[in-house]
N, C-alpha and C positions, 0 to 999 in steps of 0.2 A: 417516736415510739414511746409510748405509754413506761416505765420505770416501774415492772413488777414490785409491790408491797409483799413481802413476805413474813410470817411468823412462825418463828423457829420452835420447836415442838423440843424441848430439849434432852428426854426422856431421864427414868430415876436415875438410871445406871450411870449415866454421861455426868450428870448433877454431881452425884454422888462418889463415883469412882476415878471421874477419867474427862475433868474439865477442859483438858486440851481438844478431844474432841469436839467440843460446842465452838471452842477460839476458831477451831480449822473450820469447820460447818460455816461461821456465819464469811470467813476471809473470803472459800469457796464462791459462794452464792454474791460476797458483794463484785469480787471479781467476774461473775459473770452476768453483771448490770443490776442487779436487786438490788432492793431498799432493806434490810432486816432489821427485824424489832425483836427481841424476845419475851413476850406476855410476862410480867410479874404475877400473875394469877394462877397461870398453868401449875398443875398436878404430874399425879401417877396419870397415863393413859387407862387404866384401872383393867388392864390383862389378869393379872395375879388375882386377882378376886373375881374376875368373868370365869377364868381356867377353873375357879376354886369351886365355882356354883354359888358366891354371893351376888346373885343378881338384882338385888335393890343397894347392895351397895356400890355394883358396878355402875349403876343407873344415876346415883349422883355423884359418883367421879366422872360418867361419863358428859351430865349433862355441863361439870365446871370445863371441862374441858372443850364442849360447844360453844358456849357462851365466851370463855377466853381467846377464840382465834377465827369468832364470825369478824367481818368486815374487812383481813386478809385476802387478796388476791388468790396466794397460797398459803399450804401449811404444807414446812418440807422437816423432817426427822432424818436423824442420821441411825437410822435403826428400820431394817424389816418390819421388826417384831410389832413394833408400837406404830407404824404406822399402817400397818396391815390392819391390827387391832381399830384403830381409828376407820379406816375403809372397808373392812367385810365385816365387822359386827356391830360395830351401833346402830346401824338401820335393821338389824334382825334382834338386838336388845331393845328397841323399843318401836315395834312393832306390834304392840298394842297402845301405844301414843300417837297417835297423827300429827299431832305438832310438830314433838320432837322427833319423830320419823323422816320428816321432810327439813327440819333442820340437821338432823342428821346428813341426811342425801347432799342437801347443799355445799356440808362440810367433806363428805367422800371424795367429793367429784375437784377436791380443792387440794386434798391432801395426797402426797408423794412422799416418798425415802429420796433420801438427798443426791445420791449419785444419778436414780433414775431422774429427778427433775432436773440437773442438771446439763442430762444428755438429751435428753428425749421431750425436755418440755424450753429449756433453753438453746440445744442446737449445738453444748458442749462437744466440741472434738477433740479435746487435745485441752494441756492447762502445763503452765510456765514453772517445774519444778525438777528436782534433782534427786534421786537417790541412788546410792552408786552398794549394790547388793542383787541377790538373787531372792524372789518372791515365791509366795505359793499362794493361794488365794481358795478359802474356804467359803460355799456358797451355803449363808444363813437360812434354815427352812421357809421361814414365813415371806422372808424378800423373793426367796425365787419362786413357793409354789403359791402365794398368795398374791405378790406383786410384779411375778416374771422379772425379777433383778437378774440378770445373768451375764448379759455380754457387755451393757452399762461397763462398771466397774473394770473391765480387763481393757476398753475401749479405752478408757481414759488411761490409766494403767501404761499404754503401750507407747505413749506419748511422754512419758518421763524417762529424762538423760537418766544416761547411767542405769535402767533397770533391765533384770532380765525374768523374764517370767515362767516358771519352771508349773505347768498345768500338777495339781494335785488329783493321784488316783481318789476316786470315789469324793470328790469335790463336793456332791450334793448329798452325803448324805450325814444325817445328823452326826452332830457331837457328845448327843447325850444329853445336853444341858437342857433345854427344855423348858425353861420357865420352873414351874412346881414341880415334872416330872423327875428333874432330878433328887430332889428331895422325897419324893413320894417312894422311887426304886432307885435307889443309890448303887446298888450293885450293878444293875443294867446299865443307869448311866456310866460308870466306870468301865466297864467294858465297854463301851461304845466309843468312851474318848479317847483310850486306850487304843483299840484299832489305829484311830482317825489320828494321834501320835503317833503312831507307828508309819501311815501314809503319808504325814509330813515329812517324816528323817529321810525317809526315801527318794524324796524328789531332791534332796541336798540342797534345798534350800535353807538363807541364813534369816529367814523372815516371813513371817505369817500372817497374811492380812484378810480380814472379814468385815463387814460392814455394819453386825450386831454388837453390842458390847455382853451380851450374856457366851453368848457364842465363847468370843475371845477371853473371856474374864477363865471360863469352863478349860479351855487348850490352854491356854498360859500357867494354870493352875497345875497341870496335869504335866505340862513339859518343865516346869520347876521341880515338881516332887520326882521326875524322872531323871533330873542335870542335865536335861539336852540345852543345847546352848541359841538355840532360834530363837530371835526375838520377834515380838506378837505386839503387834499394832492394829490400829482402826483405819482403815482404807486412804478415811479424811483428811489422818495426819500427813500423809504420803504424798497426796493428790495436791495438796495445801504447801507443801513443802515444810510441811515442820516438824520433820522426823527428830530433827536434831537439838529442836526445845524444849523435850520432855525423855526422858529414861521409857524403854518399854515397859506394855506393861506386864508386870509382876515382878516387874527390878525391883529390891526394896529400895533404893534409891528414889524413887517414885513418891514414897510416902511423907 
């Protein structure tokens, strides 16, 4: 059998914020027989300016990022968000180009969020890792209503010693954060994440995992200014077994 070539999509947030999830990303993937490469070239996914209505500037973030991950097998993101972005809008952002419409297509039909190509495109059941806590697990918008991430994530999830999984009321529904929408109604998003910390304490769980980094950066943020004492991780670190490599995040010990 052929040794899937993968290229890892690494997105801003993970770059920038929270490098440990890319180390668990590619461990994941080569543990489950890939080759991974991470493109030196890749960019923004160019969401923040599609959401914004700069549409010729999304169009050549969009197209570096076509060009950076043609010739992959796949292209897997450890993020909803950006990989959604990559599969439901660049073939409707340039959709007055027929080139790059069908190189776009090409790229769609390529591209997956890491847990689902994990289970669903690899045959993932189960992965060799320990955490010894109780979980809750918040389901990112764009992974589940863009790319049906849902029972992925809890699959794998269930198969690690030591975990216990405590389901969060209103699991699906936003945190608020939103990309720009936070920024644009900041009041709104605060009530929202506000709620959605409120239905974490509830489940008494001591750990919060989600599979977006905007998501989690959003609750992590919210449960520090509140002193709740839950710590807030990326799915990846968990699944990967490297809970204990890095400080959660919004420890400042982190920085």
């Amino acid at each position: 059998m052929k040794t899937p070539r993968v290229g890892l999509f690494v997105t801003c947030l993970v770059d920038l914020f929270r490098p440990t999830v890319g180390f668990a990303a590619v461990r994941l993937l080569e543990d489950a027989g890939c080759s991974v490469e991470v493109p030196a070239s890749q960019t923004c996914c160019g969401q923040p300016a599609y959401n914004s209505g700069a549409r010729t500037d999304t169009k050549e973030i969009a197209r570096g990022v076509i060009e950076a991950f043609e010739g992959f097998d796949y292209v897997v993101a450890p993020s909803g968000s950006c990989a959604g972005m990559i599969k439901e809008h660049y073939g409707e952002l340039f959709s007055d180009e027929p080139d790059w419409a069908q190189r776009a297509a090409h790229l769609k039909h390529r591209t997956y969020e890491l847990v689902s190509f994990l289970v669903d495109v690899m045959g993932l059941d189960g992965v060799a890792a320990r955490y010894d806590g109780t979980i809750t697990y918040h389901d990112s918008c764009s992974g589940l209503r863009e790319l049906g991430v849902k029972q992925q994530p809890r699959a794998l999830l269930r198969s690690v010693e030591g975990l216990t999984l405590a389901e969060l009321p209103g699991a699906e529904v936003c945190c608020g954060f939103g990309g720009t929408f936070c920024i644009k109604y900041p009041e709104i998003s605060n009530k929202m994440v506000g709620e959605k910390i409120a239905d974490i304490q509830r489940t008494g769980a001591d750990t919060l995992l989600a599979g977006d980094m905007g998501c989690l950066l959003n609750m992590a943020g919210k449960l520090k200014r509140e002193g709740a004492a839950v710590k807030v991780r990326h799915v990846a670190e968990v699944l990967a077994g490297m809970a204990d490599e890095t400080p959660p995040i919004g420890d400042t010990r982190a920085r």
